[in-house]
ZASESE-18362 format. One record per atom (N, C-alpha, C): residue number from 1; x, y, z; atom name. Coordinates in Angstrom, 2 decimals. Layout:
<recs>
[NUM; [X; Y; Z]; CA],
...
</recs>
This chain:
<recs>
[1; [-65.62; -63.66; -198.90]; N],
[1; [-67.01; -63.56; -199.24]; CA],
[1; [-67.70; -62.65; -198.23]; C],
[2; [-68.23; -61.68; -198.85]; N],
[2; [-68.77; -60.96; -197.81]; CA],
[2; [-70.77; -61.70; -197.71]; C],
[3; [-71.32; -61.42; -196.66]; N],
[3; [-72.89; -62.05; -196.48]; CA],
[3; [-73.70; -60.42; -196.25]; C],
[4; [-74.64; -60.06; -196.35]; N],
[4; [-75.35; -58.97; -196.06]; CA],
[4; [-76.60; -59.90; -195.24]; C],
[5; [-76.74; -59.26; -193.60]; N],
[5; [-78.05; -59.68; -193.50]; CA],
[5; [-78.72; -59.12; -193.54]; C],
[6; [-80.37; -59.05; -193.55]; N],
[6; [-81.11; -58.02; -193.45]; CA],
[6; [-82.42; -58.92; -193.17]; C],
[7; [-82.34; -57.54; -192.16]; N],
[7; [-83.86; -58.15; -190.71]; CA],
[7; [-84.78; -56.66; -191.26]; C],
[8; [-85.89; -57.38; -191.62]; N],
[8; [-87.12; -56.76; -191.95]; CA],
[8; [-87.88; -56.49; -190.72]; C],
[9; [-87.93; -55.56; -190.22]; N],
[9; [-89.05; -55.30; -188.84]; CA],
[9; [-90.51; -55.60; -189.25]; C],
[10; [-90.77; -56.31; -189.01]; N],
[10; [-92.55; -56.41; -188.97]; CA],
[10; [-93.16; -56.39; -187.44]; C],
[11; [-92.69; -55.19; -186.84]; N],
[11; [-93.57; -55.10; -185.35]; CA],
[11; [-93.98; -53.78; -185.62]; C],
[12; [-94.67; -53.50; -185.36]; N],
[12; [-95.20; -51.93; -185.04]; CA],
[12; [-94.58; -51.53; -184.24]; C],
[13; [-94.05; -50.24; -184.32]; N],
[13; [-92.91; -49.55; -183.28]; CA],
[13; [-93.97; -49.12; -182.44]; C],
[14; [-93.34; -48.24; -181.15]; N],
[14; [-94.14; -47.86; -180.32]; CA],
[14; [-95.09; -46.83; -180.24]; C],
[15; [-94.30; -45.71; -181.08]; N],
[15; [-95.10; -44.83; -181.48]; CA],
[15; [-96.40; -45.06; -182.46]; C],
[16; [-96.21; -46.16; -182.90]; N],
[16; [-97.46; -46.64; -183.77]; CA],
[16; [-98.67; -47.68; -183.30]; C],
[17; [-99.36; -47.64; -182.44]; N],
[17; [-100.00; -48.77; -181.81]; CA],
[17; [-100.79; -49.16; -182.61]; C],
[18; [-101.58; -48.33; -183.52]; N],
[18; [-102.44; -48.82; -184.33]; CA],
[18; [-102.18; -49.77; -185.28]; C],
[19; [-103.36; -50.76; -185.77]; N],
[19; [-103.29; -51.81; -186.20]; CA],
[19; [-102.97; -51.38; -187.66]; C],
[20; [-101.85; -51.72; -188.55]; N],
[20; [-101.79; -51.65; -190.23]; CA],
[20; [-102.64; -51.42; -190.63]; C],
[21; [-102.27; -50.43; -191.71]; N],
[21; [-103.37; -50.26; -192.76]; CA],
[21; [-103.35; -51.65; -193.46]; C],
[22; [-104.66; -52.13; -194.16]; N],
[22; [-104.96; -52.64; -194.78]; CA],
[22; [-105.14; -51.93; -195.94]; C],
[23; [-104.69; -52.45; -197.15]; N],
[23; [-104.88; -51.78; -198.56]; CA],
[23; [-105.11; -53.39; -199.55]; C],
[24; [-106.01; -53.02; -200.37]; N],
[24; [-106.33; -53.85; -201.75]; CA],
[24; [-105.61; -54.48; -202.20]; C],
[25; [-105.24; -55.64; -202.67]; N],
[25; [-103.82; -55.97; -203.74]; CA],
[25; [-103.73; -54.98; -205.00]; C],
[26; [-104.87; -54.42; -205.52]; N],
[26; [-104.63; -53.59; -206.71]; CA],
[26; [-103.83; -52.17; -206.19]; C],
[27; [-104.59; -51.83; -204.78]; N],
[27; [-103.90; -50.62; -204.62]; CA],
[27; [-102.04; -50.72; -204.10]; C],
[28; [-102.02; -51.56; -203.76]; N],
[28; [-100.72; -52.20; -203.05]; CA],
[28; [-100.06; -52.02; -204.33]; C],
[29; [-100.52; -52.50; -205.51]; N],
[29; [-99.48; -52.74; -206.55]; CA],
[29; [-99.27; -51.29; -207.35]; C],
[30; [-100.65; -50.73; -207.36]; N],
[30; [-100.47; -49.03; -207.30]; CA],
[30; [-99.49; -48.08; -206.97]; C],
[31; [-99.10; -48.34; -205.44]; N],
[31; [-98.40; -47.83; -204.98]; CA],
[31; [-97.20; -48.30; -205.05]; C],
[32; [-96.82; -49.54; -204.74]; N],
[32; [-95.44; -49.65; -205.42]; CA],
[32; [-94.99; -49.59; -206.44]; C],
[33; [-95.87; -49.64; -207.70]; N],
[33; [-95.26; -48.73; -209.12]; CA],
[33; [-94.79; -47.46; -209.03]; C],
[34; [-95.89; -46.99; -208.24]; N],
[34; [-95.57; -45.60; -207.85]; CA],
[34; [-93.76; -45.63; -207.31]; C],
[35; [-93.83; -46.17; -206.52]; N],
[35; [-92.49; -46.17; -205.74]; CA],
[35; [-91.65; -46.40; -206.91]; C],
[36; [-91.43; -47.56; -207.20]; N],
[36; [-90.50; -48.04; -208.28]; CA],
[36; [-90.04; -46.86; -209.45]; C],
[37; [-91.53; -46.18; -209.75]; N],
[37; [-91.04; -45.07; -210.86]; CA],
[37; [-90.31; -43.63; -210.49]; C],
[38; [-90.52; -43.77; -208.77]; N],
[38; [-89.64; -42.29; -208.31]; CA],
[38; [-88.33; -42.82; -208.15]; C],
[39; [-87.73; -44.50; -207.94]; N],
[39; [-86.59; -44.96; -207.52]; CA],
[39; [-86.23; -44.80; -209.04]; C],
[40; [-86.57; -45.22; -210.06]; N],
[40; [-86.10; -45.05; -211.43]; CA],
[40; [-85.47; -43.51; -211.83]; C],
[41; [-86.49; -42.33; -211.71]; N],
[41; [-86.27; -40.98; -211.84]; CA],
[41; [-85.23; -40.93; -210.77]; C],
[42; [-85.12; -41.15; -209.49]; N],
[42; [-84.22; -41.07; -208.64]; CA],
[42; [-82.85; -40.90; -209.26]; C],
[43; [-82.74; -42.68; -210.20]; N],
[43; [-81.69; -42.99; -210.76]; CA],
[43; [-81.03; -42.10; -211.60]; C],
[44; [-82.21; -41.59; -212.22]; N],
[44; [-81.89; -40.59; -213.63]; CA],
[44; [-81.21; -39.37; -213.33]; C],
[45; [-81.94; -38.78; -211.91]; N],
[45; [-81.28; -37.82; -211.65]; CA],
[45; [-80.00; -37.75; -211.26]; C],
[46; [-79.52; -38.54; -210.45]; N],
[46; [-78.14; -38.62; -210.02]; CA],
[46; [-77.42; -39.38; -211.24]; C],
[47; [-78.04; -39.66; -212.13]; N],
[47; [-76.80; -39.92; -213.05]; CA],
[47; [-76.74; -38.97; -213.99]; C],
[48; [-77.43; -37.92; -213.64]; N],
[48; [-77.63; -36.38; -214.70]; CA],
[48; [-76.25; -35.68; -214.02]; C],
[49; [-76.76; -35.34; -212.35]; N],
[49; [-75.64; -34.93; -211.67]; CA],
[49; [-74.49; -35.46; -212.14]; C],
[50; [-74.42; -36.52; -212.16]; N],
[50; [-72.66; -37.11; -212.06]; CA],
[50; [-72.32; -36.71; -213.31]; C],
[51; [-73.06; -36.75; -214.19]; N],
[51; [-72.84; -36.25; -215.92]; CA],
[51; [-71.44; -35.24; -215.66]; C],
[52; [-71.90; -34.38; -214.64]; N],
[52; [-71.63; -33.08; -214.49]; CA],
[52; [-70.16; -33.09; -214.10]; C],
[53; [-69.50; -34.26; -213.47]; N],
[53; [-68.10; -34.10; -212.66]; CA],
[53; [-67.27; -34.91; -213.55]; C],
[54; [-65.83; -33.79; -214.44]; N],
[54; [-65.32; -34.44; -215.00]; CA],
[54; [-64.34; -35.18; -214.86]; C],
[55; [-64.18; -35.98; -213.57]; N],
[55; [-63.30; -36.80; -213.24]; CA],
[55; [-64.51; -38.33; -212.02]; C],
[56; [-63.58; -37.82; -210.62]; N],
[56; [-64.62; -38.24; -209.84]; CA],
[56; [-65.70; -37.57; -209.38]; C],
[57; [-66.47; -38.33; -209.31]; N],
[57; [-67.83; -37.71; -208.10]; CA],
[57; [-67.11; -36.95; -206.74]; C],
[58; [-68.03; -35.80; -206.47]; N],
[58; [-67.46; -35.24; -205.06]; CA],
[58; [-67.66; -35.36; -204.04]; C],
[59; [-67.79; -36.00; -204.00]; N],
[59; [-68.61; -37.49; -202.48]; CA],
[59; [-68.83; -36.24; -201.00]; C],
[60; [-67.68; -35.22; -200.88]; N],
[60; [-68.07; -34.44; -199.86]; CA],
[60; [-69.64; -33.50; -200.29]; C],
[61; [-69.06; -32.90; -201.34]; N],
[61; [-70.05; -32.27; -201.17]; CA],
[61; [-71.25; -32.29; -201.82]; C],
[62; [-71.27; -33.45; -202.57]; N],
[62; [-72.91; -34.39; -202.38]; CA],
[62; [-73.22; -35.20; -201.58]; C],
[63; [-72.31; -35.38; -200.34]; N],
[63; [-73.40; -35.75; -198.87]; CA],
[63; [-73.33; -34.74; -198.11]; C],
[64; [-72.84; -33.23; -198.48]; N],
[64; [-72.79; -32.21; -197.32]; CA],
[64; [-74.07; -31.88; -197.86]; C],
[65; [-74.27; -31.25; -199.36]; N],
[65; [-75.71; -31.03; -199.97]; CA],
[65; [-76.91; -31.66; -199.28]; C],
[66; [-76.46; -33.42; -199.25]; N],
[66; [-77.96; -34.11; -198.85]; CA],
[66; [-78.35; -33.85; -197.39]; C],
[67; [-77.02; -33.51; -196.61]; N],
[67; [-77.27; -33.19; -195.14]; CA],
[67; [-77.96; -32.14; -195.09]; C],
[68; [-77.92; -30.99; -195.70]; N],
[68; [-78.56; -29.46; -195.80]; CA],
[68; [-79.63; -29.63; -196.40]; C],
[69; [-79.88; -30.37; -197.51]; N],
[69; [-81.50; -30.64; -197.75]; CA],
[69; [-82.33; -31.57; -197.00]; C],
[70; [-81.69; -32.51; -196.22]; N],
[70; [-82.64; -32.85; -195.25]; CA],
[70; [-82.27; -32.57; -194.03]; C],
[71; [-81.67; -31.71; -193.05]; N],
[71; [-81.71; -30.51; -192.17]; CA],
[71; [-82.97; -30.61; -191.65]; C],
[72; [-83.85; -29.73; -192.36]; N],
[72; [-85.10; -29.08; -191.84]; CA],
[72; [-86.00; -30.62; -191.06]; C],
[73; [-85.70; -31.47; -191.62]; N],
[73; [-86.52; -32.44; -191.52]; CA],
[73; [-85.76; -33.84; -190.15]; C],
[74; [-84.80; -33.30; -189.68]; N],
[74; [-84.30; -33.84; -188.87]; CA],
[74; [-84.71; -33.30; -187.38]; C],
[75; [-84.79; -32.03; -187.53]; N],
[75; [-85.47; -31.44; -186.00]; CA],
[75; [-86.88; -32.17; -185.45]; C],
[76; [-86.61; -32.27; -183.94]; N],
[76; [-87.59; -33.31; -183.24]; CA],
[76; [-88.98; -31.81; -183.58]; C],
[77; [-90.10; -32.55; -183.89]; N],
[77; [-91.27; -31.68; -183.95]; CA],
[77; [-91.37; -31.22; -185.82]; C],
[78; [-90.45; -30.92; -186.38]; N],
[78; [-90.51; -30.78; -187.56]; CA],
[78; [-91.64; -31.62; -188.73]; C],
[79; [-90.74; -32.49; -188.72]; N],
[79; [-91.63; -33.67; -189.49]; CA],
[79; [-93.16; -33.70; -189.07]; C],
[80; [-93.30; -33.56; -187.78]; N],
[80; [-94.81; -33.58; -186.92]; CA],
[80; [-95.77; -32.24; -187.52]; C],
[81; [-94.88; -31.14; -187.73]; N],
[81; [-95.54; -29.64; -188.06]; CA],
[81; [-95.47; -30.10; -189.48]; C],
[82; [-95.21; -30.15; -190.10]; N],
[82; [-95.10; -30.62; -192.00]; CA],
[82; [-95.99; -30.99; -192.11]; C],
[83; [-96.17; -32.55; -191.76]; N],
[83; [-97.47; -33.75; -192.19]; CA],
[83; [-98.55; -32.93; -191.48]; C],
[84; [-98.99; -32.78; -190.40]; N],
[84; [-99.69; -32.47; -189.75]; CA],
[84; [-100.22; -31.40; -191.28]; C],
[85; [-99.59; -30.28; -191.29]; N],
[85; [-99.93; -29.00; -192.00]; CA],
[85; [-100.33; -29.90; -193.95]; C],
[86; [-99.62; -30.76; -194.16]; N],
[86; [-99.93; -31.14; -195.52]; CA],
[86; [-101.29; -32.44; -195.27]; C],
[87; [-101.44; -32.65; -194.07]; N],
[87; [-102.69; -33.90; -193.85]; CA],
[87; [-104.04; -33.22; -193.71]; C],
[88; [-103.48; -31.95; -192.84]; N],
[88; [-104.78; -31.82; -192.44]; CA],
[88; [-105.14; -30.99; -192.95]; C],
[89; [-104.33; -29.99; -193.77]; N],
[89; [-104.18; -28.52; -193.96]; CA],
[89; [-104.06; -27.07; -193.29]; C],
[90; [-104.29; -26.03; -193.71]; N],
[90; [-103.86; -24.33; -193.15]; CA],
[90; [-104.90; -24.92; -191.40]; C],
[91; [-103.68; -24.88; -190.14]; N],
[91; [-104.14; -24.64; -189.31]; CA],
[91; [-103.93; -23.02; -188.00]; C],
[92; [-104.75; -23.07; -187.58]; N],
[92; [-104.21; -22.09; -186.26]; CA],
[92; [-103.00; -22.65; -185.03]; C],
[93; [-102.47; -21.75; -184.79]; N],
[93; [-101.39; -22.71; -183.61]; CA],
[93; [-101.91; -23.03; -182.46]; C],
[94; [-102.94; -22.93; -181.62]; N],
[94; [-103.90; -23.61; -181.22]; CA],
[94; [-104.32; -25.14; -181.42]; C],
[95; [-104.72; -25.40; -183.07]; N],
[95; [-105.64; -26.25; -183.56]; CA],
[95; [-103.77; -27.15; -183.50]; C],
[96; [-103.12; -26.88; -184.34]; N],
[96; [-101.73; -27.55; -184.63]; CA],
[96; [-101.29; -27.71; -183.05]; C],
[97; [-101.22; -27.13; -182.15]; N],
[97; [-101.01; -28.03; -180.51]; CA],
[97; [-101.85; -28.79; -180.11]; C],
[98; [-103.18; -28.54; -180.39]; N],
[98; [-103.72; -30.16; -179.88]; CA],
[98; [-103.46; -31.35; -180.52]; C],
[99; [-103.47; -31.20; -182.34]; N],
[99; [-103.26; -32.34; -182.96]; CA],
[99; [-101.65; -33.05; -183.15]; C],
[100; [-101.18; -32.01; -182.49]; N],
[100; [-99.74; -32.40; -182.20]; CA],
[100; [-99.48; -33.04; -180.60]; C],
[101; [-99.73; -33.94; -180.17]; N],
[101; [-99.69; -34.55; -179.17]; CA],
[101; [-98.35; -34.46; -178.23]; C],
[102; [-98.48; -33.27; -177.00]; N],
[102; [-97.51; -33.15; -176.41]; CA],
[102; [-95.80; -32.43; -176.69]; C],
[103; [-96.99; -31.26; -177.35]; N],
[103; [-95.69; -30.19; -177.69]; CA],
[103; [-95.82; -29.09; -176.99]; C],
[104; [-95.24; -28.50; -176.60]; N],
[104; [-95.44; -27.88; -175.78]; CA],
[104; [-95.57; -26.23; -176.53]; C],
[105; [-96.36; -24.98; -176.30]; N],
[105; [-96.12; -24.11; -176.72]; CA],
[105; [-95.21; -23.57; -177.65]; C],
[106; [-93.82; -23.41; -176.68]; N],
[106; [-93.06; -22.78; -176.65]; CA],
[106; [-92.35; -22.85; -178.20]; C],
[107; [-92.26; -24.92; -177.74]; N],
[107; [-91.40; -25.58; -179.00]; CA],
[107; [-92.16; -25.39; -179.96]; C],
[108; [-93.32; -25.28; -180.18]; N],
[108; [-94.33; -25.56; -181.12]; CA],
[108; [-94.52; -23.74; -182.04]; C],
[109; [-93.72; -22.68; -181.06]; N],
[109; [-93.71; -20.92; -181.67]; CA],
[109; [-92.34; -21.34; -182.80]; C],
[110; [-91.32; -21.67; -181.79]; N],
[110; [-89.77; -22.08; -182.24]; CA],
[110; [-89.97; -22.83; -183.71]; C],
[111; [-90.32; -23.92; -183.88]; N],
[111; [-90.79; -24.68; -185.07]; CA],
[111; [-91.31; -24.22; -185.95]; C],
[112; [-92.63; -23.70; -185.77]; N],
[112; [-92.74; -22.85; -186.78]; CA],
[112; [-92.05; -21.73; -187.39]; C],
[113; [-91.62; -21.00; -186.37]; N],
[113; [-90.52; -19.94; -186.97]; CA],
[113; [-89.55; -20.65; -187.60]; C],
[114; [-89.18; -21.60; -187.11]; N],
[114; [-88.06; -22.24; -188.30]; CA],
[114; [-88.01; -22.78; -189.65]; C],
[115; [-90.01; -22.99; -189.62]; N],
[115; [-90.36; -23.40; -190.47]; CA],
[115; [-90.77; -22.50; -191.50]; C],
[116; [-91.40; -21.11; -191.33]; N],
[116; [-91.52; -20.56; -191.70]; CA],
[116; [-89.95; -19.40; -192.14]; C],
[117; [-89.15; -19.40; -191.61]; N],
[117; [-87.60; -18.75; -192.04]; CA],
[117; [-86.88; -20.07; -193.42]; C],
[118; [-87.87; -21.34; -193.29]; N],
[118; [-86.99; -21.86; -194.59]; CA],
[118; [-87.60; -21.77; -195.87]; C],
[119; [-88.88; -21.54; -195.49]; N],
[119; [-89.71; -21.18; -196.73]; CA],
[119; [-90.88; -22.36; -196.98]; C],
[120; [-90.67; -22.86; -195.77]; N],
[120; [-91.63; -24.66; -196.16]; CA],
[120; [-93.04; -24.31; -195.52]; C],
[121; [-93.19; -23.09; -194.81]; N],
[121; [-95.25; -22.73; -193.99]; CA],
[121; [-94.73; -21.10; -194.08]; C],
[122; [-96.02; -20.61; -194.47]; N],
[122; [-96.47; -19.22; -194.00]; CA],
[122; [-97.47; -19.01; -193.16]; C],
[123; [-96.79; -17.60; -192.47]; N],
[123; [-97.65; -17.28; -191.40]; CA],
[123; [-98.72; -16.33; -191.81]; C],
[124; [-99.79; -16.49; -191.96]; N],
[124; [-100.47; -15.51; -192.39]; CA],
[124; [-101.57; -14.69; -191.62]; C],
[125; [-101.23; -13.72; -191.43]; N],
[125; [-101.97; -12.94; -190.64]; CA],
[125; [-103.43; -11.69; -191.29]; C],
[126; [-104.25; -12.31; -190.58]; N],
[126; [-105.66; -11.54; -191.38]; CA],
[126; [-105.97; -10.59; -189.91]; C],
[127; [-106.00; -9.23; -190.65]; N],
[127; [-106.15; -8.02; -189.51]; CA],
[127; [-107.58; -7.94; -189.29]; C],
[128; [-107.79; -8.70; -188.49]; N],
[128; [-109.90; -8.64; -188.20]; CA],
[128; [-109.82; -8.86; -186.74]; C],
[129; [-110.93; -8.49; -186.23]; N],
[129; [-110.87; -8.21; -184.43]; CA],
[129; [-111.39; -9.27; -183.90]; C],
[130; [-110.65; -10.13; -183.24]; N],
[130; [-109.34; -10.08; -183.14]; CA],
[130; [-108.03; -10.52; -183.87]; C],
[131; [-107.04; -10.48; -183.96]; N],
[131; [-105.82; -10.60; -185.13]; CA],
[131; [-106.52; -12.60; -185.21]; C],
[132; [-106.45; -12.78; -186.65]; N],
[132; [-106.13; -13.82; -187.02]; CA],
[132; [-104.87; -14.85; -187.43]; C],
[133; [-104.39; -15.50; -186.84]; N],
[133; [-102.89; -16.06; -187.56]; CA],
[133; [-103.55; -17.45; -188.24]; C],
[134; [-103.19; -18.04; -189.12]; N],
[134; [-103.14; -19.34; -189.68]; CA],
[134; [-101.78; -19.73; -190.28]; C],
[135; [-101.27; -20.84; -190.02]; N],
[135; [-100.20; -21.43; -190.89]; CA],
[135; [-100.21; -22.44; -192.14]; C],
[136; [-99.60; -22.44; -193.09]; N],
[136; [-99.85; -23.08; -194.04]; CA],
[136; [-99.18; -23.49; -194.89]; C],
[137; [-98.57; -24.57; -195.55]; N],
[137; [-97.42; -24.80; -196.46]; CA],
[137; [-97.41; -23.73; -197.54]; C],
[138; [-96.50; -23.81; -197.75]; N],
[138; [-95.94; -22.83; -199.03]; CA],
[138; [-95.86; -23.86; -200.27]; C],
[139; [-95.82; -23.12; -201.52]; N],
[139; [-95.86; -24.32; -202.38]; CA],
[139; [-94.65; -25.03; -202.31]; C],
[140; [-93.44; -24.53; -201.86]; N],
[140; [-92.28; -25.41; -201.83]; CA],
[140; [-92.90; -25.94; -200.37]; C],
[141; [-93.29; -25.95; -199.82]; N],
[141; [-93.92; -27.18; -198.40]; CA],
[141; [-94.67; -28.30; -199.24]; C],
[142; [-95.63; -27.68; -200.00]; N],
[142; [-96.07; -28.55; -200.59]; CA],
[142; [-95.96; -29.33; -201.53]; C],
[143; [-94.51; -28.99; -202.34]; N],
[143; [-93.48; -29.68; -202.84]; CA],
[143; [-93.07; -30.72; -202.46]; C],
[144; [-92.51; -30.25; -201.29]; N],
[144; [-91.89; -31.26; -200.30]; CA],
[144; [-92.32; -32.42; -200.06]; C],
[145; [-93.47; -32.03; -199.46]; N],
[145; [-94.79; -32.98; -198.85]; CA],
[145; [-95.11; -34.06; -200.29]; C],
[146; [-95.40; -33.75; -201.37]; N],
[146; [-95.32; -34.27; -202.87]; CA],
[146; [-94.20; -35.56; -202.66]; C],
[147; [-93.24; -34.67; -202.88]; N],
[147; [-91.91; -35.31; -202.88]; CA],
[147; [-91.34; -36.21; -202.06]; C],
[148; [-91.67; -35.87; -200.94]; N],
[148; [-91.45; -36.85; -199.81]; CA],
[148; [-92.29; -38.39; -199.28]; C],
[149; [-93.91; -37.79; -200.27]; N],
[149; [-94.68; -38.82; -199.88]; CA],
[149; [-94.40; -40.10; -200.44]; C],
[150; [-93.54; -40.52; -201.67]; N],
[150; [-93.56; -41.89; -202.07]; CA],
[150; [-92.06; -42.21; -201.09]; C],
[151; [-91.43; -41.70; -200.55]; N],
[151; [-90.42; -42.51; -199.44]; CA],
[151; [-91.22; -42.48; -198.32]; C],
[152; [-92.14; -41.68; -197.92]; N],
[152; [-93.05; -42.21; -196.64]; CA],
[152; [-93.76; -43.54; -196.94]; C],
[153; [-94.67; -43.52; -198.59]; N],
[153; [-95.18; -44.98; -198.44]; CA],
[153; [-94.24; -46.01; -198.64]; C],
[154; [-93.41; -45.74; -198.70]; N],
[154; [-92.15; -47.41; -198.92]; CA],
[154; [-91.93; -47.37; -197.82]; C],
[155; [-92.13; -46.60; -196.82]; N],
[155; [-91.08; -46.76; -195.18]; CA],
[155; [-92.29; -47.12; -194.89]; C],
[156; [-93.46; -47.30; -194.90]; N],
[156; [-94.97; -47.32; -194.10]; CA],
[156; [-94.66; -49.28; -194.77]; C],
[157; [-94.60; -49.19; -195.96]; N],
[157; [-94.72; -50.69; -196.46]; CA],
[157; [-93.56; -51.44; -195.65]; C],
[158; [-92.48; -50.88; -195.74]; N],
[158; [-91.41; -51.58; -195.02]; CA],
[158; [-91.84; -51.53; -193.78]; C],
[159; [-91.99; -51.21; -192.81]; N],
[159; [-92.50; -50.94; -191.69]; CA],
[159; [-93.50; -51.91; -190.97]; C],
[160; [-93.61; -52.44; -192.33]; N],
[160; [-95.56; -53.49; -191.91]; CA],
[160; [-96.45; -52.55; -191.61]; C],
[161; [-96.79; -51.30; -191.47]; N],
[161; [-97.86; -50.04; -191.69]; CA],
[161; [-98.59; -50.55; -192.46]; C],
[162; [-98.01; -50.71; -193.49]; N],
[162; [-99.52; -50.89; -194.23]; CA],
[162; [-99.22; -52.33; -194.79]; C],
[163; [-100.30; -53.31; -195.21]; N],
[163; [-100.28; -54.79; -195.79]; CA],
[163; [-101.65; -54.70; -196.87]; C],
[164; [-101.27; -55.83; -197.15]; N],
[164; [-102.24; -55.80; -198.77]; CA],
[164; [-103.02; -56.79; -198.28]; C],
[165; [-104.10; -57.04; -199.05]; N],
[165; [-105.31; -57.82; -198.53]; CA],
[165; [-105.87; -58.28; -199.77]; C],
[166; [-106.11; -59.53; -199.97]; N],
[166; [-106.96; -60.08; -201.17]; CA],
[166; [-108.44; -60.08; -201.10]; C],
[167; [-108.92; -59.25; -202.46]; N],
[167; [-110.83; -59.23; -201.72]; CA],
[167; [-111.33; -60.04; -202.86]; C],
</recs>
């Protein structure tokens, strides 16, 4: 007999000091439909894929695939330049180092160039005195950002981030 345990964290990690969101019971249930209907499509899709293999599944190289599509999003600072750029919107690299807490320049040129070589922010430069730069998701950033946001709110719910409240 095998047992599965599973320990639900309900502490706020460290990086998070702030107190949970509080959300509505209506919106709570909002959002986890939400969730539930991307885990459903989820389903659909990978059983479209598998449609596709006429024997077994290729287990290498649909977890080498998932490693290369989430790549970009594994670099320390990455994830930070994304949200940041899809929360707050088109910033200067200036404005994106202060609201990025403790990045340093350098890492913060590097990142973006990386970010901008995958196609997820553009750099856009307006020739007025003096040169203007702004950065800004691309619509595949903002794809992403789309796409990514209903596994951010299930990890925020799992997390205890956010809790529901009866009014």
């Amino acid at each position: 007999m095998v047992h599965f345990i599973h320990l639900m964290p309900f502490c706020i990690p460290d990086n998070m000091s702030k107190q949970p969101m509080s959300i509505s019971d209506e919106d709570y249930k909002k959002v986890n439909d939400a969730i539930t209907a991307v885990k459903d499509d989820g389903k659909a899709i990978r059983s479209i894929f598998e449609s596709y293999y006429e024997s077994e599944v290729d287990i290498d190289w649909e977890v080498d695939a998932a490693v290369d599509a989430f790549s970009i999003f594994s670099s320390r600072w990455t994830v930070e330049i994304l949200a940041t750029l899809y929360i707050a919107g088109d910033r200067r690299f200036n404005e994106l180092r202060k609201l990025l807490r403790g990045i340093s320049s350098r890492t913060l040129s590097d990142k973006l160039t990386k970010c901008v070589e995958t196609g997820l922010v553009d750099r856009v430069v307006e020739t007025t005195s003096p040169v203007k730069v702004t950065y800004q998701l691309t619509e595949h950033g903002r794809d992403a950002g789309r796409l990514l946001g209903p596994l951010v709110a299930y990890m925020k719910i799992y997390q205890g981030r956010v809790t529901r409240h009866s009014i």
